[in-house]
Each structure stands twice: as structure tokens, then as C-alpha cells.
PASEBA-1860 file (N, C-alpha, C; in nm, 3 decimals):
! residues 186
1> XXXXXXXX> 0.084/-0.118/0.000/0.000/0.000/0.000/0.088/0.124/0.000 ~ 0.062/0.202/-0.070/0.127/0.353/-0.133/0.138/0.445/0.022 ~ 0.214/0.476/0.089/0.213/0.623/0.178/0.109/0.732/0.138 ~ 0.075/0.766/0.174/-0.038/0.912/0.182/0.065/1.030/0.215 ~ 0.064/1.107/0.109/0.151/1.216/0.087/0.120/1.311/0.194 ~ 0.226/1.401/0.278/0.131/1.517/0.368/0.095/1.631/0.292 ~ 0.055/1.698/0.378/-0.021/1.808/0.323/-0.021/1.881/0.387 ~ -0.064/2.023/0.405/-0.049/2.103/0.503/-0.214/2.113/0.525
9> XXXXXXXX> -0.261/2.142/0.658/-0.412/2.171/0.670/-0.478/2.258/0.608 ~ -0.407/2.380/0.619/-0.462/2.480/0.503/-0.491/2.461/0.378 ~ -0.362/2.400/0.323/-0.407/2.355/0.167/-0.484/2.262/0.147 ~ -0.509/2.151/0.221/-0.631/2.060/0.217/-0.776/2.174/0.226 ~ -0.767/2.249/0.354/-0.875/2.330/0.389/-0.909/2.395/0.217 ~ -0.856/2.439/0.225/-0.836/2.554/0.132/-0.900/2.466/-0.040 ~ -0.843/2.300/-0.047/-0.911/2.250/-0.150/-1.069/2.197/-0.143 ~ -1.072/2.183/-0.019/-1.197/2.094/-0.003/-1.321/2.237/0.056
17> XXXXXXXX> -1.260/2.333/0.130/-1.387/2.373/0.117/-1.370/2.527/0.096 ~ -1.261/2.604/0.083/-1.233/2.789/0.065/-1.321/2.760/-0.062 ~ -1.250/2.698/-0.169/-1.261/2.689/-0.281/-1.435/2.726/-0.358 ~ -1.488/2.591/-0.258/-1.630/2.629/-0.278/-1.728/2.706/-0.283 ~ -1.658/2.766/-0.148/-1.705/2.903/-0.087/-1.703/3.027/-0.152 ~ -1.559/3.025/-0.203/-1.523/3.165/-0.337/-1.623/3.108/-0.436 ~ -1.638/2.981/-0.502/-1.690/3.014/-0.590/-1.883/3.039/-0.597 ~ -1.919/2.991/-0.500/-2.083/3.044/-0.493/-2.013/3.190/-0.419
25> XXXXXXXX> -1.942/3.252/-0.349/-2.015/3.391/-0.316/-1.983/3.448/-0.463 ~ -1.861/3.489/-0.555/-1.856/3.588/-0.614/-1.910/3.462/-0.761 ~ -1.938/3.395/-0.807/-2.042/3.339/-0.912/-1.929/3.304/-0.988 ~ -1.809/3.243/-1.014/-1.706/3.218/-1.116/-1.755/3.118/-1.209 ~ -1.741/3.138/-1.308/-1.765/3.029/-1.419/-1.717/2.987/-1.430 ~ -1.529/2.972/-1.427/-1.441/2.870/-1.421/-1.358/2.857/-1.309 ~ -1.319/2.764/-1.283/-1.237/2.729/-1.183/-1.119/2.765/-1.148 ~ -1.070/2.854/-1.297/-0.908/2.918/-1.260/-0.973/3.059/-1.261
33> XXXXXXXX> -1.079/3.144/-1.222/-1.064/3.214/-1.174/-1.070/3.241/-1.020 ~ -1.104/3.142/-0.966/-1.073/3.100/-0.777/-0.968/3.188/-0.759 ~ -0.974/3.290/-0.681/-0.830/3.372/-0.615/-0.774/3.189/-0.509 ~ -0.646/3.236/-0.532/-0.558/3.159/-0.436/-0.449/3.220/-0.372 ~ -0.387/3.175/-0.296/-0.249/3.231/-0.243/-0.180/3.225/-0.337 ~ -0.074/3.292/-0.351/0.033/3.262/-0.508/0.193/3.309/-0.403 ~ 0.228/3.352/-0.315/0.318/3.344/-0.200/0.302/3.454/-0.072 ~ 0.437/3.422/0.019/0.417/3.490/0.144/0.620/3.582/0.125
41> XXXXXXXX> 0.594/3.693/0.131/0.725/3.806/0.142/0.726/3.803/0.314 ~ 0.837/3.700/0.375/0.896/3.786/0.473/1.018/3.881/0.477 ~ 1.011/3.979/0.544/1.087/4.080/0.512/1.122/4.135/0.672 ~ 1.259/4.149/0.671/1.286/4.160/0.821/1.445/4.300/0.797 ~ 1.410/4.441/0.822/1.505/4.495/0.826/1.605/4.540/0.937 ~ 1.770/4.525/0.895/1.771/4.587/1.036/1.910/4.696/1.023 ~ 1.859/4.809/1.067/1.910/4.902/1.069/2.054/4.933/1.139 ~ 2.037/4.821/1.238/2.165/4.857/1.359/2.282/4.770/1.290
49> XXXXXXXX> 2.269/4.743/1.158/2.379/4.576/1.065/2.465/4.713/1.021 ~ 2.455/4.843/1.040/2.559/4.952/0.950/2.687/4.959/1.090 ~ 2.639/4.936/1.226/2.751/4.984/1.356/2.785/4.799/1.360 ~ 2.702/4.679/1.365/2.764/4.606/1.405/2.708/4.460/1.274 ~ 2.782/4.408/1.214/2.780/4.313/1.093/2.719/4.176/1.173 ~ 2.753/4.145/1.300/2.715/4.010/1.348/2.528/4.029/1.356 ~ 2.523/4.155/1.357/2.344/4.124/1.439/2.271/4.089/1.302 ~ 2.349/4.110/1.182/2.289/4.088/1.044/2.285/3.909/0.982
57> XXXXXXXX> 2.403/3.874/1.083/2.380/3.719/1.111/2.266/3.641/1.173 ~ 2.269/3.711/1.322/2.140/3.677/1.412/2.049/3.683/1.352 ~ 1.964/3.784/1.286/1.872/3.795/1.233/1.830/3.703/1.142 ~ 1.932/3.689/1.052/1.920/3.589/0.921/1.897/3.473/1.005 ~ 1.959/3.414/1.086/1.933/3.297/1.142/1.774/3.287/1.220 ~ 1.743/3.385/1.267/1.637/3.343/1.314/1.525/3.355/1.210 ~ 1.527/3.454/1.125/1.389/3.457/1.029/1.434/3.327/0.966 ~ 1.554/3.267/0.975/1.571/3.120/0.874/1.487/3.000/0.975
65> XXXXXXXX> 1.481/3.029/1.104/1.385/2.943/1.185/1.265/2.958/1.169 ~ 1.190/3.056/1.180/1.106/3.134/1.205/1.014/3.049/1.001 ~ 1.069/3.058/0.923/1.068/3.034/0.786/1.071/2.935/0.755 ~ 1.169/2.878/0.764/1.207/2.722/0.751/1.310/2.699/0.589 ~ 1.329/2.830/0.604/1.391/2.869/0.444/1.496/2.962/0.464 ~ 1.652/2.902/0.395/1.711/3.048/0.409/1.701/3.196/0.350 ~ 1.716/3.287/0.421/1.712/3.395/0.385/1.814/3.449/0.313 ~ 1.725/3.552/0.176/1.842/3.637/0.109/1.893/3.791/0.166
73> XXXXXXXX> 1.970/3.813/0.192/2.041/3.908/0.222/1.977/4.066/0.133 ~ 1.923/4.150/0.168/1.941/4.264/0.107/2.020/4.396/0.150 ~ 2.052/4.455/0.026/2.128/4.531/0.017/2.132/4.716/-0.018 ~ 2.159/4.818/0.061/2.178/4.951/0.015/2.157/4.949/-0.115 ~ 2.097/5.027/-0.170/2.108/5.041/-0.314/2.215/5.167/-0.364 ~ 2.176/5.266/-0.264/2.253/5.417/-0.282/2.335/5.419/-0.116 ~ 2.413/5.507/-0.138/2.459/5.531/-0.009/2.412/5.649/0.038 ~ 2.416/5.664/0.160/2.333/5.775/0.308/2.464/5.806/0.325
81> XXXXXXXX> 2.478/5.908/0.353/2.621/5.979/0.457/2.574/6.007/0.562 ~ 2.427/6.066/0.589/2.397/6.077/0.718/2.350/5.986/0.827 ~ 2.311/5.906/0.742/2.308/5.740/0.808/2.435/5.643/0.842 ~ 2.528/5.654/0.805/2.657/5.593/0.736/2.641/5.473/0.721 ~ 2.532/5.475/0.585/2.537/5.361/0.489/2.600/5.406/0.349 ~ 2.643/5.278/0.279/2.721/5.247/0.194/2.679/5.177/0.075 ~ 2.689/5.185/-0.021/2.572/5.098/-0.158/2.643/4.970/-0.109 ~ 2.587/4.868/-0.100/2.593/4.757/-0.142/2.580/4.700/0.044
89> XXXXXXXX> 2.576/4.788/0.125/2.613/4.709/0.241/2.459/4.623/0.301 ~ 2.462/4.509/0.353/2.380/4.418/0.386/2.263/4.527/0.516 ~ 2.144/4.580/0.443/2.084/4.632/0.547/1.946/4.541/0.588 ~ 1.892/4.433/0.553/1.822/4.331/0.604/1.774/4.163/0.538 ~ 1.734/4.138/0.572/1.680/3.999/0.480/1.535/3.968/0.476 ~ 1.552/3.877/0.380/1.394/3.868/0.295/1.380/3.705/0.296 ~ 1.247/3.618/0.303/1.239/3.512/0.208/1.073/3.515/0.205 ~ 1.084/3.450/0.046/0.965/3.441/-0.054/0.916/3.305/-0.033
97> XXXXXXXX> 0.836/3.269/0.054/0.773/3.113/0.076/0.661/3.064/-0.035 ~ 0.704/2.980/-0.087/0.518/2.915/-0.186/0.540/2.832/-0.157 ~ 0.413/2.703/-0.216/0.342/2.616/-0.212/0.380/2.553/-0.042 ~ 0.419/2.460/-0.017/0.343/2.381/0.087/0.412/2.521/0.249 ~ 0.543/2.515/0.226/0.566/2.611/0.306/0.523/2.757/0.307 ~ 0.495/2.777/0.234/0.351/2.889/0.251/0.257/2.915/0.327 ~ 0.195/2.748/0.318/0.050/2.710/0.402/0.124/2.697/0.558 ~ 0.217/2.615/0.554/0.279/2.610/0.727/0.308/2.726/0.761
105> XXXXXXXX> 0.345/2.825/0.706/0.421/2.954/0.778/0.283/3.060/0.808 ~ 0.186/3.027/0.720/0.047/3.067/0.697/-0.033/3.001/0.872 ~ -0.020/2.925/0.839/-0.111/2.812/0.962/-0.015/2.882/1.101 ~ 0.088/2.884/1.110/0.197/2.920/1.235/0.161/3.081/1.248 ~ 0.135/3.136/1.180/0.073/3.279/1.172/0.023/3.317/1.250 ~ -0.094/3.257/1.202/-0.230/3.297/1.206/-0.322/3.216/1.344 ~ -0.278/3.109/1.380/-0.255/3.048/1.500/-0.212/3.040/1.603 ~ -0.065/3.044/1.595/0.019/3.038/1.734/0.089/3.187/1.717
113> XXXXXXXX> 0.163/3.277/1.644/0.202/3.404/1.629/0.068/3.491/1.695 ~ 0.047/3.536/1.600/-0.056/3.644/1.588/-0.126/3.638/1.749 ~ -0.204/3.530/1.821/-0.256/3.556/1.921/-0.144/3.564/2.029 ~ -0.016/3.539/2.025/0.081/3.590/2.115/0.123/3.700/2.115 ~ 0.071/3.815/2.013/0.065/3.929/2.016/0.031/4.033/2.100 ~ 0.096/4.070/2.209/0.064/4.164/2.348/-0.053/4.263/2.251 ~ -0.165/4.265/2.307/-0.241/4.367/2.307/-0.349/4.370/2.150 ~ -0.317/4.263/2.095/-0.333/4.221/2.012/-0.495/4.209/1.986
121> XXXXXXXX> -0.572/4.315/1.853/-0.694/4.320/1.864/-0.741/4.307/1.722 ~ -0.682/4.258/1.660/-0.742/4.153/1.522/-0.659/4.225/1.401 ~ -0.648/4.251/1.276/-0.561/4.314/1.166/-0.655/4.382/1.116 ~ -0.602/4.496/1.068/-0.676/4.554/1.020/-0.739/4.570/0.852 ~ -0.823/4.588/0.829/-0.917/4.564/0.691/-0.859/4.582/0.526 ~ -0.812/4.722/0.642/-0.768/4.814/0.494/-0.638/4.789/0.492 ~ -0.545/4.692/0.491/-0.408/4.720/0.477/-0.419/4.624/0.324 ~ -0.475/4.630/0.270/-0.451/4.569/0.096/-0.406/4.697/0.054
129> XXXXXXXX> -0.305/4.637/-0.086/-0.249/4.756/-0.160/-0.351/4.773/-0.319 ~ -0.493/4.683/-0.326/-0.526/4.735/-0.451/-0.558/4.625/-0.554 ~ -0.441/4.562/-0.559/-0.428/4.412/-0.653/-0.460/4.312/-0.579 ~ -0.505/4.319/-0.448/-0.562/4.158/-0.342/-0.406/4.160/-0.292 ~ -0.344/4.204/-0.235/-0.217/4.152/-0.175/-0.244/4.221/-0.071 ~ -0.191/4.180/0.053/-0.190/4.208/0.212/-0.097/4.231/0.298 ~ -0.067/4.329/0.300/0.076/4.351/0.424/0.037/4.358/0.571 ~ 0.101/4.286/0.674/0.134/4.328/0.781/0.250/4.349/0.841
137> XXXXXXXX> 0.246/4.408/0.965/0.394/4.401/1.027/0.395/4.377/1.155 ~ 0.510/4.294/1.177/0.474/4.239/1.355/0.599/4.344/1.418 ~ 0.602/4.361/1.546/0.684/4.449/1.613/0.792/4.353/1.666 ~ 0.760/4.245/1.721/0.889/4.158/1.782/0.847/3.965/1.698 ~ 0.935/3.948/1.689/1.000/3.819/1.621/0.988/3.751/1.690 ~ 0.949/3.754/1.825/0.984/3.675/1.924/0.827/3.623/1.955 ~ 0.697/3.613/1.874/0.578/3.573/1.915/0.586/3.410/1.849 ~ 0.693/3.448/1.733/0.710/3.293/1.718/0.781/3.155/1.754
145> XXXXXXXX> 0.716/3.055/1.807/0.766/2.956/1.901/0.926/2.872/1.863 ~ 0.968/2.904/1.735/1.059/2.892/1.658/1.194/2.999/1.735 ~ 1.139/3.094/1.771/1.278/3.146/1.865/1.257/3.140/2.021 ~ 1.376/3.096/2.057/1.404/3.129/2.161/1.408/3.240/2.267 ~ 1.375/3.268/2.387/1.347/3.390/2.415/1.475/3.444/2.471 ~ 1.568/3.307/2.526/1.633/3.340/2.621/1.832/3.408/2.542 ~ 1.802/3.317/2.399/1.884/3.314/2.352/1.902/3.437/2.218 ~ 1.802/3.515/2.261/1.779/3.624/2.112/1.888/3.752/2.206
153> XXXXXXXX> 1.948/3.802/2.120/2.033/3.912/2.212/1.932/4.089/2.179 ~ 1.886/4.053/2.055/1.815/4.197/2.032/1.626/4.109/1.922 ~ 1.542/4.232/1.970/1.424/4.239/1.915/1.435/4.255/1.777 ~ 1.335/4.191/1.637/1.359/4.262/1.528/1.193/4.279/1.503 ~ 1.161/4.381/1.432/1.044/4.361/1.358/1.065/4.303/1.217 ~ 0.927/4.243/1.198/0.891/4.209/0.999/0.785/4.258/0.986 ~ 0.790/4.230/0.804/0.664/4.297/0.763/0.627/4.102/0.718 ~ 0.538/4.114/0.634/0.482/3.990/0.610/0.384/4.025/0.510
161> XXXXXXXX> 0.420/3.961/0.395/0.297/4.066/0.244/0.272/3.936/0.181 ~ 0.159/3.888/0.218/0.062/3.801/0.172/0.021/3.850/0.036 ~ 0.082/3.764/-0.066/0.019/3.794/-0.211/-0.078/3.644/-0.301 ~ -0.202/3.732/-0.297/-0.293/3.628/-0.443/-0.340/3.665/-0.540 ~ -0.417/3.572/-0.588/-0.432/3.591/-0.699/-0.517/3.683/-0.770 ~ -0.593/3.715/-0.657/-0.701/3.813/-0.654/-0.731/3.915/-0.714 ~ -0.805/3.956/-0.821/-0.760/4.100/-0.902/-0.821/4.261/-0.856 ~ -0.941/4.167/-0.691/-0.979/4.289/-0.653/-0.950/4.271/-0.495
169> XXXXXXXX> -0.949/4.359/-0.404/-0.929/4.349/-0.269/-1.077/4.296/-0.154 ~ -1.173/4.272/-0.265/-1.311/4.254/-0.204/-1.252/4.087/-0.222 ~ -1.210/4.036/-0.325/-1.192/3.921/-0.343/-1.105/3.810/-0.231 ~ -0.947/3.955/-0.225/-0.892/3.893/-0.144/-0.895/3.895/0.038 ~ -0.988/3.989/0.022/-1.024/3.994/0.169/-1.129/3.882/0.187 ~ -1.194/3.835/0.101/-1.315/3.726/0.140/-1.220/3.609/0.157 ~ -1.149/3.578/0.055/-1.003/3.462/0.060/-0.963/3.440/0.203 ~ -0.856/3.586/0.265/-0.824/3.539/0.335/-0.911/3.550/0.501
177> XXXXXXXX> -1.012/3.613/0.496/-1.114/3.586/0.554/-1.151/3.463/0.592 ~ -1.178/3.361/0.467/-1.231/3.236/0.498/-1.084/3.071/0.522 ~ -0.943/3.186/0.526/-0.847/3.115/0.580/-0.838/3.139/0.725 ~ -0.940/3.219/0.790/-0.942/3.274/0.923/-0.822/3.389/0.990 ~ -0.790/3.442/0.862/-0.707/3.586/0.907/-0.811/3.633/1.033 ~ -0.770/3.716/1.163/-0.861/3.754/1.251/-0.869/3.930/1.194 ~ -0.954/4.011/1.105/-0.981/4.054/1.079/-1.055/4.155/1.207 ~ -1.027/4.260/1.232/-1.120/4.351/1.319/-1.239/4.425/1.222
185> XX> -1.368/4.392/1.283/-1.502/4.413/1.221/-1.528/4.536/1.326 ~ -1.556/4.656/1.233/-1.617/4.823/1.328/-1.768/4.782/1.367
END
């Protein structure tokens, strides 16, 4: 007998019943117009990598936990004199998650992150940019169970830009709505 491949819950969720759901509310006639996730931008900058090069390590290492993916390095484009940055010097890191690690970093989110959020009172509505894509930003790194508390020497914030397929923001707010983003309702 064959193994049963895993899956992530979301993407099962997401086949067996989002799917359905998008397509009776907004009426699609075909099936590839279903908005879907298409990836997740973590993005983690850090400013203090211009006085000391190691914390640009730390960081990378933990959004590489935090991810499950290594991170790419970004870089100055122009140089600041009043900043004393330099073109090319390493000022934070990024990684671009799809398919199955998508849904896990998605599920770890939106689950165990997000409600460890001090003070924490749902995301807000309007942060789409237009095309169905979704930014947030968390203040400390440290809501995820993936770092350590004892062993982090400094706090970082990320942003986190949920992109689909969505061509309107009514679309992708119903999407990730019915992935249980906690949405604050006025």
C-alpha cells in the first residue's frame, strides 16, 4: 500500500472547502478564476547591521527558523552619509515562501504568532495595496515559538505581504477571511 503524501491543513482546507465558498459567493464560471495564495514576502530589516555586521547574522538565522527557508540578504542600493550607509552594504533579509511552506508559515501565523501578540486586537481591513495583496507588520519576532526567548540578544520587527491571486481586494479579503485571518469588524 502507497504512503499518503502530507499536506499542510490549510491547503487541504483551502481544497476541499475555501474553494467552494469563493466560488458560490462571487459566481465564477471557471475554476481558474478562484483567487488563491500565489506566496508569502517575509521581510525583516535591520538598521543597527551599519555599527555592528554580526546582528545581520542573528537575524538571518532566526527569520531562517522562524521560515524554515534560508534567507536572502538585502542590500543599500545608494549610499546615506547621514546614516553611514554604503551601496551595497547588507541592510536586512527577505524570504519568498510558496506552495506547501507557505501554508505552514500561513497556519503558524495565524494560530500560534498572531494571538501571542501583546495587546493584540485583530488586523486591520484596509491594509490591501489594490491588486488583493496584504501587508502586515509584527513588532517583535519573538511571538514565534521557533525562537528562543532566552537566547535572542536583540528584538527585530517584519513585515509579512501576503500575495494572491485576486484581481480585486473585495476578493482577497473574502479569501483570506475564509483562511481565518482575525480581521477587526467596526
Amino acid at each position: 500500500m502507497a504512503e499518503q503524501a502530507y499536506e499542510p491543513r490549510l491547503k487541504s482546507d483551502y481544497r476541499a472547502r475555501i474553494r467552494g465558498a469563493m466560488k458560490e459567493k462571487f459566481a465564477y464560471s471557471n475554476d481558474m478564476q478562484i483567487p488563491r495564495l500565489d506566496k508569502i514576502v517575509v521581510n525583516m530589516g535591520i538598521g543597527e547591521a551599519v555599527a555592528d555586521s554580526k546582528k545581520v547574522a542573528a537575524a538571518m538565522k532566526d527569520l531562517g527558523a522562524i521560515t524554515g527557508q534560508k534567507p536572502m540578504p538585502t542590500k543599500a542600493r545608494t549610499s546615506i552619509a547621514g546614516f553611514k550607509l554604503r551601496e551595497g552594504m547588507v541592510i536586512g533579509a527577505k524570504v519568498t515562501l510558496r506552495k506547501d511552506r507557505m501554508y505552514e508559515f500561513l497556519d503558524r501565523l495565524i494560530t500560534v504568532a498572531l494571538p501571542r501578540v501583546k495587546d493584540f486586537r485583530g488586523l486591520k481591513p484596509t491594509s490591501f495595496d489594490g491588486n488583493g495583496n496584504y501587508a502586515l507588520g509584527l513588532r517583535e519576532h519573538i511571538v514565534f515559538p521557533e525562537i528562543n526567548y532566552d537566547e535572542i540578544d536583540q528584538m527585530w520587527g517584519m513585515d509579512v505581504i501576503v500575495c494572491t491571486t485576486a484581481s480585486t481586494d473585495d476578493e482577497a479579503r473574502a479569501l483570506l477571511t475564509e483562511f481565518q485571518f482575525p480581521f477587526v469588524t467596526n
